[in-house]
Each structure stands twice: as structure tokens, then as C-alpha cells.
N, C-alpha and C positions, 0 to 999 in steps of 0.2 A: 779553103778558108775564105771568108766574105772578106772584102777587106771595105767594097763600094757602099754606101749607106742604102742603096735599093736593091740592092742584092739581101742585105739583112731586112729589110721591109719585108719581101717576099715571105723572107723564112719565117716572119712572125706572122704573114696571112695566111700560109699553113697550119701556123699551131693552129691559130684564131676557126679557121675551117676544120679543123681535125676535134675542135672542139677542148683542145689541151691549156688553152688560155682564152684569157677571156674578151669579148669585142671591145670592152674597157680600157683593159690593159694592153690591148693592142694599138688602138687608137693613140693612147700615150705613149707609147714607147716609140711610134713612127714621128709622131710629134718632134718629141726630144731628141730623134736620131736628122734631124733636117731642120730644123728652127735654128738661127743663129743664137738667140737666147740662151739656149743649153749646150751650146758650143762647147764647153768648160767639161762636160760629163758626155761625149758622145763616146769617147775610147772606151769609158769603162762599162757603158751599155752594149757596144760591139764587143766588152769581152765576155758579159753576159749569155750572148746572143750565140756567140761560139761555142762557151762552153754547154749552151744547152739548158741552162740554170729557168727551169718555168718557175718552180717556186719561187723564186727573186726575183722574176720578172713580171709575176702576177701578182704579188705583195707591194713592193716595190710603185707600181703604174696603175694600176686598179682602181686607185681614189686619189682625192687629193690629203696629204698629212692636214689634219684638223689641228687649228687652235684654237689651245683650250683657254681655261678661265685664267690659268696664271701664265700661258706659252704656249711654245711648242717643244716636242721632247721624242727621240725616237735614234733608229740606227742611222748612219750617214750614211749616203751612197747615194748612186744617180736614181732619180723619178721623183713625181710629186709625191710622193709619201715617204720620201726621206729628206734627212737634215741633207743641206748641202745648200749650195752657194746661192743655186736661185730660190732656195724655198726662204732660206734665210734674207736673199733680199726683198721676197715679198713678204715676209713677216715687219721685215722693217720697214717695209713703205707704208702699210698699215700703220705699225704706229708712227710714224708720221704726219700721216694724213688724221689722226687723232690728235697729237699734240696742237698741231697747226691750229686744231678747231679750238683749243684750251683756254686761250686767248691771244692779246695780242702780244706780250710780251711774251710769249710761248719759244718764238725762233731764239732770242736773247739769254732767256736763262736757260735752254737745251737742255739736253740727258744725259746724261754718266752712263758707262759703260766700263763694265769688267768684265772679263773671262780666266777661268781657271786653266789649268796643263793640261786639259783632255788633247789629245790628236784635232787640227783645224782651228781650236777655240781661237786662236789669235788672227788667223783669217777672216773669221765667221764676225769677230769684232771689228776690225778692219771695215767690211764689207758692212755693216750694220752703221757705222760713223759715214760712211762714204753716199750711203742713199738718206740719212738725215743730211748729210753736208748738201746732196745734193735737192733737197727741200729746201732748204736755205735754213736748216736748224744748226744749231751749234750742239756739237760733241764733242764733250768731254773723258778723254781715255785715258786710266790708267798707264806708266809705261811699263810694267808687265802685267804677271797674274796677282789676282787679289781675289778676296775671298766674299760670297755674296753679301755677308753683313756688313763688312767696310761699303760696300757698295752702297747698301741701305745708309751707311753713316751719311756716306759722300755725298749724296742725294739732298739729306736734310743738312747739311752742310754746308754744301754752294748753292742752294736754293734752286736746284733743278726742278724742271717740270716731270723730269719722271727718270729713270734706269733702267739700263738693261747689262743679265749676267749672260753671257755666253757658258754655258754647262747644263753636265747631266746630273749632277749630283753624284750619285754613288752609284748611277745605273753602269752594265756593265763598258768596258773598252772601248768598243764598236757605237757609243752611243754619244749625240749632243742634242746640245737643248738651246732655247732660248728662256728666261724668266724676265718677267717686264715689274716694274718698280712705279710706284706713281710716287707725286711732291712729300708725301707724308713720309715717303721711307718704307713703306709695306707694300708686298704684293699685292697687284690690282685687284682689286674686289666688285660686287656690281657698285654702280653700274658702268667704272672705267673695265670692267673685262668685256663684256657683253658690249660696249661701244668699239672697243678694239677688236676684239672677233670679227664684230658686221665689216669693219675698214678693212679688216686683213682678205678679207673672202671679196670682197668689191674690186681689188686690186688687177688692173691689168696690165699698166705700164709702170716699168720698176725707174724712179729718176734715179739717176745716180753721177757725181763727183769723181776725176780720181782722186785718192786717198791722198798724193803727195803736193796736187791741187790744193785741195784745200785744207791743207796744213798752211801754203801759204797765204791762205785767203783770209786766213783766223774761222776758220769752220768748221776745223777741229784741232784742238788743243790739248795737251797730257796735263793731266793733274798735276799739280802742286805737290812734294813730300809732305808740307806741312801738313796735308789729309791723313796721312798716314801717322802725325807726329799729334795729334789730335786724338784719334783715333785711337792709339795704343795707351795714351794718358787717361780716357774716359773707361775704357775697360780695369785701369788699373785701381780706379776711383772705385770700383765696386768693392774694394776689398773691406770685410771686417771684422779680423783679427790679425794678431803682428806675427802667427806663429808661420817657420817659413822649413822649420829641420825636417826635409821631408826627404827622400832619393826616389825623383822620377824617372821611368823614359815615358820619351813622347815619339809618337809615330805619326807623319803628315799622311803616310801612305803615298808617298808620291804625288799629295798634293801640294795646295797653296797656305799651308798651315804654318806655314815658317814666318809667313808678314804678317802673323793676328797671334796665334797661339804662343810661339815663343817668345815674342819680344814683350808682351804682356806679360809672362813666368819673369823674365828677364827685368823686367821693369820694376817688377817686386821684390825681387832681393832671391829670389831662389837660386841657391847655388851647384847644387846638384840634382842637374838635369842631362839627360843622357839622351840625345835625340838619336834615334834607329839609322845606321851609315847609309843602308845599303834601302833605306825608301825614303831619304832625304831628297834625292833627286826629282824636281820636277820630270814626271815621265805618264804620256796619258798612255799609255800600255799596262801601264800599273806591273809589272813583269815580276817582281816578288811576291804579290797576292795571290793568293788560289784560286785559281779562279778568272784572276783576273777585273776580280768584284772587290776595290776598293770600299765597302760599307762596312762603317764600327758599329751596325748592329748583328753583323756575322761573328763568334765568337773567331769563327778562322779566320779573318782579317785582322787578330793580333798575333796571328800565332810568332812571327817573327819577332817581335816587342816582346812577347814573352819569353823568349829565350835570351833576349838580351838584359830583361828583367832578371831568370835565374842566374846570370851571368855577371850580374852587377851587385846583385840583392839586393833590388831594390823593393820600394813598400809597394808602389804604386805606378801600373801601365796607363797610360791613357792614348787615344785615337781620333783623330779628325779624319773626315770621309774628306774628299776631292778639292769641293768648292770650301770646306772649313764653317759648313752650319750644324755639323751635329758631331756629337763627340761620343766615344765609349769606353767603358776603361775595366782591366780587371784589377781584381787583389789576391793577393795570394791564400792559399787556401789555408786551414789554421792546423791543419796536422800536415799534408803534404804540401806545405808551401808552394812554388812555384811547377811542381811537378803533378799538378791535380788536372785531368781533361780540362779543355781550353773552355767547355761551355760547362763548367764549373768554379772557373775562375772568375767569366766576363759577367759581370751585372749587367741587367738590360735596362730598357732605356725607362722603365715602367720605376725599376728601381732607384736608380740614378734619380729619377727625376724627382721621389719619395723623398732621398735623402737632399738633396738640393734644395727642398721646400721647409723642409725642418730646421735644417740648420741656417738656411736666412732667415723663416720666423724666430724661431727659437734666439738666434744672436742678437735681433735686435729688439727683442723683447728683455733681455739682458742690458743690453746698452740703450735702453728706453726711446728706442726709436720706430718700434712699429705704431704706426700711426692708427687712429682711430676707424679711417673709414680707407683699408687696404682690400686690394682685388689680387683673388690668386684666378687664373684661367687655365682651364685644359680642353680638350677635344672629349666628343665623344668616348673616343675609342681608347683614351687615358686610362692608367688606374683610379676609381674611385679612391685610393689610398693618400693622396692628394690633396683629394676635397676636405678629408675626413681630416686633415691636419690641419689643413686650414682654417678650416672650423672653429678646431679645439683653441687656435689661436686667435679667435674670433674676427677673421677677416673675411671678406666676400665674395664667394665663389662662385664665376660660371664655368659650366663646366659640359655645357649643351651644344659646344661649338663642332660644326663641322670640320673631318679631316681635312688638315692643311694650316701650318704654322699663320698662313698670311689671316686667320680672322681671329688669333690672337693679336696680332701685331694692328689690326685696323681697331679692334677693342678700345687699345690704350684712348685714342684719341676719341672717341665716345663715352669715357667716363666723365663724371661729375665733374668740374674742377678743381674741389677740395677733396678728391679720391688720388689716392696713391696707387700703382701698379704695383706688384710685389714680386710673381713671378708667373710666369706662362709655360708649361708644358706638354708634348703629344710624346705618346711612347717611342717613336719612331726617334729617338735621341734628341730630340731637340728642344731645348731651354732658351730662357731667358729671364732678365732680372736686367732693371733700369731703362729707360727710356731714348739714349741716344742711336740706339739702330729697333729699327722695328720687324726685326726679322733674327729668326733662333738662330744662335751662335756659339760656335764649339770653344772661343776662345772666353765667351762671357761664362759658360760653364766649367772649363777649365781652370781660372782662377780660385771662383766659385769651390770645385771640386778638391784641388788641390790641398786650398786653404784648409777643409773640413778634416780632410787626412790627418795634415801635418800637424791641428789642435789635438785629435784623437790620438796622436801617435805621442805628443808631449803627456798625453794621461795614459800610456800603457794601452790604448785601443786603437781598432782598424775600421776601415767603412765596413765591414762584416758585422761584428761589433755591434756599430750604430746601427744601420738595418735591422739586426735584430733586438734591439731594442726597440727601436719604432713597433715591427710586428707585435712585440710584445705587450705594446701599449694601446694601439687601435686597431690590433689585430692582423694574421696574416691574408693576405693578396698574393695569387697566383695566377699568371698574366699571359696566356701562348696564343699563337698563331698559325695560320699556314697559308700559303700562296697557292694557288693550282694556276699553272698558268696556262694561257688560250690565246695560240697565236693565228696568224691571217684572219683572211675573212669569215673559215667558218666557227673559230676561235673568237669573234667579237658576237659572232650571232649565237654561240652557246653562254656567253656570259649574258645577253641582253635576257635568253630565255630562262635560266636560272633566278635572276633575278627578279624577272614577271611572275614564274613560277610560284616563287617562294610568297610572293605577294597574294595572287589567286587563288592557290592553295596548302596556307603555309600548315606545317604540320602540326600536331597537338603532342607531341612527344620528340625529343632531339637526343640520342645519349642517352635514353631510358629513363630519363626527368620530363615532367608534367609541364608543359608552359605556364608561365603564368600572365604575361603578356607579350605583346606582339608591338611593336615600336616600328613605325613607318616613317622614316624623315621626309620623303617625298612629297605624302599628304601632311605630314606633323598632326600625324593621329597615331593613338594606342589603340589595341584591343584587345580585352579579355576576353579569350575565346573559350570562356565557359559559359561566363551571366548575356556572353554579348555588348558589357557595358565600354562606349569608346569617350577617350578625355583629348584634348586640343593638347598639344604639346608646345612648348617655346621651343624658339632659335631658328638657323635657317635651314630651307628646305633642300637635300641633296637624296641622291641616289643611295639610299642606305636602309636595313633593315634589322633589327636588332629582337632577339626573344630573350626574353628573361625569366627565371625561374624561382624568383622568390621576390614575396612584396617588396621589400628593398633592392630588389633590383641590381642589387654588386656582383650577384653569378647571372652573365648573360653570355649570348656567344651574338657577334653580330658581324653581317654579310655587307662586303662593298665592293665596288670594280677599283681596281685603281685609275687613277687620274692620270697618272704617267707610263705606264705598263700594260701589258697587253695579262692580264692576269685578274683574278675574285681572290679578296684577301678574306680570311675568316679570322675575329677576333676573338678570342673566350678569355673571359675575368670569371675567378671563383674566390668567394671570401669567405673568412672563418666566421665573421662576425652575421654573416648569415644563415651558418650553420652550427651552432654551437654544441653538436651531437658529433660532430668531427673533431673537436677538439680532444688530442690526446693528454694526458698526465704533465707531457711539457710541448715546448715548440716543436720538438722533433716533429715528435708523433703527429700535430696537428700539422705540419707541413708535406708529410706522406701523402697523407689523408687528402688533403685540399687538393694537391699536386694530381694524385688520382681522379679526384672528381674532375678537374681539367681535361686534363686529356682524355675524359671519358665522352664531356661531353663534346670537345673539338674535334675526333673521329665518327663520332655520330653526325654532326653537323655535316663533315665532308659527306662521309656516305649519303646522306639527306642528298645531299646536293649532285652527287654524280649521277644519284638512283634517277634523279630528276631527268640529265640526260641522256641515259641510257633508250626514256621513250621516244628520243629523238634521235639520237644518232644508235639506231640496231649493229 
């Protein structure tokens, strides 16, 4: 057993000559095993090292972890390409050396900082406040965990220069993240991301404070409760109807859902509510989920909430992921109640977000207060079902926006001044509605959501129900997806070459459907790949590729890398109101029908896409 740090060198110029790792990740790992800097992670590299582990060693030390546009995000563990202490404090000396440039009052009004229950995240905060402290910025910390929207509140709140959440969202156990917040309360956008990236990659010496230093220096400070007493008032301010007779549970998942989600229920007068015993606990293990993948858009990440559901009879599950920005909820089914498969119960977030949009237009168009010149917002990769309500209720919709809540959230503050915000959606659960946090919130949906039940429930109906009455009125939307995921190095260069692919030469048939256009957000061009005719397309330019199969455009399937995951997400939307030759006798039948045409064309697509790298990888 090596125990000397040059004894384990050796053993890594072996692989590196044997040709078993690479001269990259070699070079790193002797780095981090003799540098005082990485002093904090040499054990766990020497256990590495022992056990043999090349794939974690070449993964791991190979590059440096990139920040992205909104962070950094990944598994923790020792080397530059994972979370951990040093990578986390040169993330934060970057933004520092960003703020500092902001202005001058930039060190005075400092950054807020939260972190949610993941494993570390209170360290990683800690150590994030301590290299601002040690810039001479002022940080402002939570005293526990809190959830990213509070965070976003807090920001426009104390009139900080910017925020940071420690978390991974809903990625799995093993994983943390950084998200950075600018003065608005929304994720950085250009060109505060693109000026942060350049400071983070610049970075060679990390300044840093101790933590208990400068608490006494006044260089970092814990928030106020009143943020929190703020905070829960303005969420409760969304509501608009009195009706409260609803019987929920709520499940945090072993997140931070219990300081935003509940005490907002709780604030409103709702009396029965049932919070889940046994994932109340702050625990970044998440150890009751399947998985260990705390995300409400896995129908198995209620499944414990629903047995507490059958158990109670209650109307209505609902779910916050981790950090408490996206929510999911089921209902019970209308002949086998609570005893119907879990991913017949859980509405997605496609749905959720359908019914969230209707019943705030809809309400306050009743109580005469949708305003004349209102904006509803979704992403790309939204249901059109959205837009199409928004519409009918004559408000103004974009709907062109790229993946990722934060360019709803910088929207708000680019409209007119005599425009109203209404409500912002992306499938991926997350909502929003009012302007005091500018980032998607499980707790602003929750109230939202709640509320919509318990009126339904006072007239004999359920959010099934309403759903299907919406369908019934603008038609049905059928919404799936699939991840394929692609790990290490040769896993990032098969997603880059798929995605070049599909560009160079994309197909003419997907699923045994005819293209009818080709949608390139990169270039923000379209093409018909029959006349040849291409049109300029609005919004902004990302990594995305979308074919669509009918002039209206509502049945598409479209291709993206994700931004946080080492994985190609494929998105397919199918709509009735496209195809009106699929429409059966009633909804049933015309939700068969649609449902099939979906998944016909989302296994073509994958196949498309693998056939692709089969020429490359034999």
C-alpha cells in the first residue's frame, strides 16, 4: 500500500506510460497530490489511487470543471473537474473579482448566499463568504438552508450586488453545484455570465478570510428573519380565491421546502396539511427516494407522498425538488383513486404548468383584473398549450425563449412599463407568477396550485377535471421526452458530434413523418428542406435543434445537450389541433391516438440519433 505521495506519483507514470490514463490527467493528479492548495483532498486521491479507480481518475483530473452560463454543477470529489473546496473557491474568487469591477459601492452592498441540505452545501457556503470576505466584499448568509427563490427574494431585497445558491437542484446525491444571482434577482445572463466565466478561468490565487475572522470584522453577516418574514407575506399576497377545504400532503423530499412551501400553506389558512414524517428531514442523501434522485418530475419521487395520500385520503400530493424551485404533484385517479401506477397519477410539468396558466388568467379576468397589456412567457421546449391560452385570453406571449428559467426571470425586467408579467413557465416544473423573486418557485406554485384544487373541489371537481376540460377547449397536447446519457470524455464528444450531425445532415423523415421544417437556434435560421426556403428566426441563439412536422409547428421533436448533465435531452410535443384526422368520437380516443403519434416519433428521433453514432463509435 503507498502511503508516501511519490510513491503514488510513480504509480500514476505507469498508467500514464502503459497508456491507461491520460498525460492530462496525470499531470493533475501529481499536482493535487503535492501542492499545498489541495492539501484538503490528497487522502481521498490516495484512496483513489489504491483502489485502482482509472475511470475516476481520468474523469475526475483530465480538464478543468467549466463554468457555465448560470455555474458550476457536477459530482464532488477531489480534482479540477469536480465540486469541492478548491474548485468552489475559485469559482468564488471569480465572482469576486467581477463584483469588485461592478462598481464602487459593489464591496458595501455584497452578495447573499444560500445553500440547500445537499452533503457539503454548508461548507461550500461557508468557504464561498470567506474568499468574498476575503476580497473585502460583504457577505450576507443565511443561518441555515433556504431555498433558491428566497435567495433570489433576498438579493432584490437588501439591494445586493448579486447571489449565490450552493446546490444541485435535483441532480442526483453525489452531486453540488454553484448558481450565481445578479442585483435583479435572476440568473446571470450575458453579459454578467460571459464576464464571470472569463474572471473564473483568469483565477490563480484564491484570497481568502477565516470564516470566524470575519464575522468579527462585519464581512460576513447572517440575514435578518425578517427576510424570511417578508418573503412568506409576498408569496401569500399571490393568492386569489378564499377557498382553502382542500386535504394535502406535501413532501420537501428531504429538502429546504419547509421555509418557503409550508409556512406559505400555513399562512393562508390551510388546515389540512400532512407533511410526509419520514422525508421531512433535511438529509442530502435523500435515502427514502429511489434512486436517490430527489426530482418532482420522476413520478417515483412521490411514490412515498402517495401512500401517505392513500393513507389519509387526501385530494392532493404535491412535491418540491431539493433547493424548492420546482414542484410536482399527483391526483388521484377517478376510478382507482390513489391506487392507479404512480406515472398515472403524477401530472407533468407540461401539465401543471397548462393548468397554472388558466386558472390565473381565467381568475382574474373574473375579478377584472387582468390587465390590458399582460405577458405570459415559456421556453422553447414548453407546451405550446400555454401560449394557446394565453392567447384566447388575450395576453402576450413569448414563447421563443431558451432552455433555462433565468430568461424568463431577466424578461420581467425588459418589458414595457405599463406591461404586467402574468406568469413564466418551462416543462421542467417550474413556475412563476409576480414579480418579487425572479427565479421559478415551488412555493409560488404551490399556493397557486393548491388554491385551484380546493375551488374545484368546493364545485364537485379535481385538477383532472379541469385539464380535461382545458384539452377539450384548445385541444389535446402530448408532451415526452428522453435523456440518453454520455458520460466522460468520449461521452462529451459523442453528444458534440450528434449534435453537428443533425445540423450537417439532418434527416428528411423522423418516426416515419415528413419534416416540415428544420429550426436551428445556433444560426436562428429555419429550413425547409424541401423548397430550400430559409426565414431569420427571433430570440436568443443556443445550442438547440428542433424539426417540426406540421406548418403550425405544435408536433416537433427537438434535440439539446443539457447545461448541467452530462447527457442529449429529446423533446416531442404532439397536438391534436394539428391533426384533426386523430381526433377520435371523444377525448379518449383522440388522446390514444396523439399519445401514439408521440412516442412514435420520440423513438425514431432516438434511433436517428444513435444510428448517427454507431459511424463512429463501431
Amino acid at each position: 500500500m503507498q502511503k508516501n505521495p511519490m510513491d503514488m506519483i510513480k504509480k500514476i507514470k505507469i498508467w500514464v506510460a502503459a497508456g491507461e490514463l491520460s498525460e492530462a490527467a496525470g499531470e493533475h493528479a501529481a499536482l493535487w497530490l503535492t501542492d499545498p492548495r489541495f492539501a484538503a483532498s490528497m487522502e481521498e486521491i490516495k484512496s483513489l489511487i489504491r483502489a485502482g479507480d482509472l475511470n475516476e481518475l481520468e474523469d475526475a483530473f483530465r480538464t478543468r470543471i467549466e463554468f457555465g452560463t448560470g455555474g458550476i454543477r457536477g459530482p464532488m470529489g477531489p480534482g479540477p473537474n469536480r465540486i469541492n473546496l478548491r474548485t468552489v473557491g475559485e469559482a468564488a474568487q471569480g465572482i469576486a473579482r467581477y463584483v469588485l469591477k461592478s462598481g464602487s459601492d459593489a464591496p458595501r452592498r455584497g452578495v447573499v448566499i444560500a445553500h440547500d441540505t445537499r452533503n457539503n452545501s454548508k461548507a461550500f457556503a461557508n468557504e464561498l463568504a470567506s474568499v468574498l470576505a476575503g476580497n473585502g466584499i460583504r457577505a450576507s448568509i443565511f443561518e441555515g438552508c433556504r431555498s433558491s427563490p428566497e435567495l433570489s427574494f433576498a438579493v432584490r431585497s437588501t439591494s445586493a450586488v448579486a447571489g449565490v445558491v450552493i446546490s444541485a437542484s435535483h441532480n442526483p446525491p453525489g452531486d453540488n453545484g454553484i448558481k450565481v444571482y445578479w442585483s435583479d434577482g435572476g440568473q446571470v445572463v450575458p453579459p454578467h455570465d460571459r464576464n464571470i466565466i472569463a474572471e473564473v478561468n483568469a483565477v490563480s490565487e484564491v484570497r481568502k478570510l477565516d470564516f470566524d475572522q470575519a464575522i468579527e470584522e462585519g464581512l460576513i453577516g447572517i440575514l435578518d428573519r425578517a427576510v424570511d418574514t417578508r418573503y412568506h407575506r409576498e408569496l401569500a399576497s399571490l393568492s386569489l380565491r378564499p377557498e382553502r377545504r382542500i386535504r394535502v400532503v406535501y413532501t420537501p423530499l428531504h429538502g429546504v421546502g419547509l421555509t418557503s412551501v409550508l409556512p406559505a400553506l400555513e399562512i393562508l389558512g390551510y388546515k389540512d396539511l400532512h407533511v410526509v414524517p419520514s422525508q421531512a428531514k433535511p438529509d442530502g442523501d435523500f435515502p427514502t427516494v429511489p434512486g436517490g434522485v430527489a426530482n418532482p418530475e420522476d413520478p417515483r419521487a412521490l411514490a412515498v407522498a402517495v401512500r401517505e395520500a392513500a393513507e389519509t385520503e387526501a385530494d392532493l400530493v404535491i412535491a418540491s425538488d431539493p433547493d424548492a424551485d420546482r414542484l410536482g404533484c399527483a391526483v388521484p385517479d377517478c376510478s382507482a383513486g390513489w391506487n392507479a401506477p404512480l406515472e398515472d397519477l403524477a401530472l407533468n410539468g407540461n401539465q401543471i404548468g397548462a393548468v397554472l396558466c388558466h386558472y390565473i388568467l381565467k381568475t382574474k379576468k373574473k375579478r377584472r383584473e387582468l390587465p390590458a397589456d399582460g405577458f405570459v412567457a415559456k421556453t422553447i421546449v414548453t407546451t405550446d398549450l400555454t401560449s394557446i391560452i394565453a392567447h384566447a385570453f388575450g395576453a402576450t406571449v413569448v414563447d421563443d425563449l431558451l432552455v433555462g428559467f433565468k430568461y424568463i426571470g431577466s424578461l420581467i425586467d425588459d418589458l414595457p412599463t405599463d406591461a404586467e408579467f402574468l406568469f413564466g413557465a418551462e416543462e421542467s416544473h417550474g413556475y412563476l407568477t409576480g414579480t418579487f423573486t425572479r427565479d421559478k418557485d415551488a412555493a409560488v406554485a404551490a399556493v397557486l396550485l393548491c388554491e385551484c384544487a380546493a375551488t374545484l373541489k368546493a364545485r364537485g371537481r379535481t385538477l383532472r377535471d379541469y385539464l380535461d376540460e382545458i384539452y377539450a377547449q384548445y385541444g389535446y397536447f402530448r408532451e415526452i421526452q428522453q435523456s440518453v446519457v454520455r458520460t466522460g470524455a468520449r461521452g462529451s464528444r459523442d453528444i458534440v458530434h450528434v449534435m453537428e450531425s443533425l445540423r450537417s445532415r439532418p434527416p428528411r423523415q423522423i418516426g416515419g413523418r415528413n419534416i416540415e421544417e428544420i429550426i436551428d437556434r445556433r444560426t436562428g435560421k429555419a429550413l425547409n428542406p424541401h423548397t430550400g426556403a430559409v426565414r431569420t428566426m427571433d430570440g436568443q441563439k443556443g445550442d438547440v435543434i428542433a424539426f417540426t412536422f406540421t406548418p403550425a409547428g405544435h408536433t416537433r421533436v427537438t434535440a439539446r445537450p443539457s447545461g448541467t448533465e452530462p447527457k442529449i435531452k429529446y423533446y416531442v410535443s404532439a397536438a391534436s389541433v394539428d391533426h384533426p384526422h386523430l381526433c377520435g368520437a371523444g377525448l379518449h380516443e383522440t388522446k390514444d391516438a396523439v399519445d401514439g403519434l408521440a412516442s412514435r416519433i420520440l423513438s425514431g428521433m432516438v434511433d436517428e440519433a444513435e444510428s448517427r453514432l454507431g459511424r463512429i463509435n463501431p
